[in-house]
C-alpha positions in Angstrom: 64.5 162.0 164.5 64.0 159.6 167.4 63.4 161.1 170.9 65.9 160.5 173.5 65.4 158.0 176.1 65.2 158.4 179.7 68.3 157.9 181.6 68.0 154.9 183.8 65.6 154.7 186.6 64.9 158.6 186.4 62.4 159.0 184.3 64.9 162.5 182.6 65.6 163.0 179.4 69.6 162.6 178.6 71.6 165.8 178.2 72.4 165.9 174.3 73.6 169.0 174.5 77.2 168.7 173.6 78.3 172.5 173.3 78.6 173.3 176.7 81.2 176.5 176.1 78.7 178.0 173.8 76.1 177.9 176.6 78.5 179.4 179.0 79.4 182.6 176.5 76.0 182.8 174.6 74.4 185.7 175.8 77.6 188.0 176.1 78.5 186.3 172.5 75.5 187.6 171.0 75.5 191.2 172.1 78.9 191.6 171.0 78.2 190.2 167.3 74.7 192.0 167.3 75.8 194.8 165.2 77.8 192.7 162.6 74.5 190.5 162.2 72.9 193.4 161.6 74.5 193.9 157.9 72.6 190.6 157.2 74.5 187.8 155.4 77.7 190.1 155.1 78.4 190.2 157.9 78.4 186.6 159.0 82.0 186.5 158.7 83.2 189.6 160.7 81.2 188.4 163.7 82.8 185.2 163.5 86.3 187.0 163.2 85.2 188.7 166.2 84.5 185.7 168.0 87.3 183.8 167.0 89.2 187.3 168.7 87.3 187.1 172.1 87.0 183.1 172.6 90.0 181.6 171.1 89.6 178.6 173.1 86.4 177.9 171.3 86.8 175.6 168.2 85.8 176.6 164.9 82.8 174.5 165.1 81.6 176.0 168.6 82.4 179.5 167.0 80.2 178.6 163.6 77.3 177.5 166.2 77.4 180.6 167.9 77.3 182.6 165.0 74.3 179.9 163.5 72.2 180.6 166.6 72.8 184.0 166.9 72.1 185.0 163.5 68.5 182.6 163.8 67.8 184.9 167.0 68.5 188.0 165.1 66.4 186.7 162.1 69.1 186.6 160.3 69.1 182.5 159.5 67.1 180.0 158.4 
C-alpha cells in the first residue's frame, strides 16, 4: 500500500478518512455495543441491530465499520 502524498504546497498528508459519521458517534457507539461484543462472535449481530436502532442515518456500511472497529478494540476481531 502506497503512502499518501502531501497535499499541494503544505507539506500534510491528505485526509483519507472517508467515514466521517463514524468518527462523530464512535465513542458513544462503542459503549453502547460493549456488552453485546462481550458474547464474542454472537453477538456481532445484535450490536449491529442496535446500531442500526440508534443511528439510522448511518448506512449499512458505516454501521458494519463501527461494529469492525469496535469489536478490534474489544479484542474481539482480527
Amino acid at each position: 500500500m502506497s503512502e499518501p502524498k502531501p497535499a499541494a504546497g503544505t507539506g500534510r498528508q491528505t485526509e483519507r478518512r472517508v467515514h466521517h459519521k463514524v468518527r462523530a458517534v464512535f465513542v458513544e457507539a462503542c459503549a453502547l455495543i460493549a456488552p453485546s461484543l462481550a458474547h464474542g462472535a454472537a453477538g456481532l449481530a445484535s450490536a449491529a441491530e442496535l446500531l442500526r436502532k440508534r443511528y439510522p442515518e448511518l448506512s449499512a456500511l458505516e454501521i458494519h465499520v463501527l461494529v469492525s472497529a469496535a469489536a478490534r478494540l474489544h479484542g474481539q476481531g482480527s
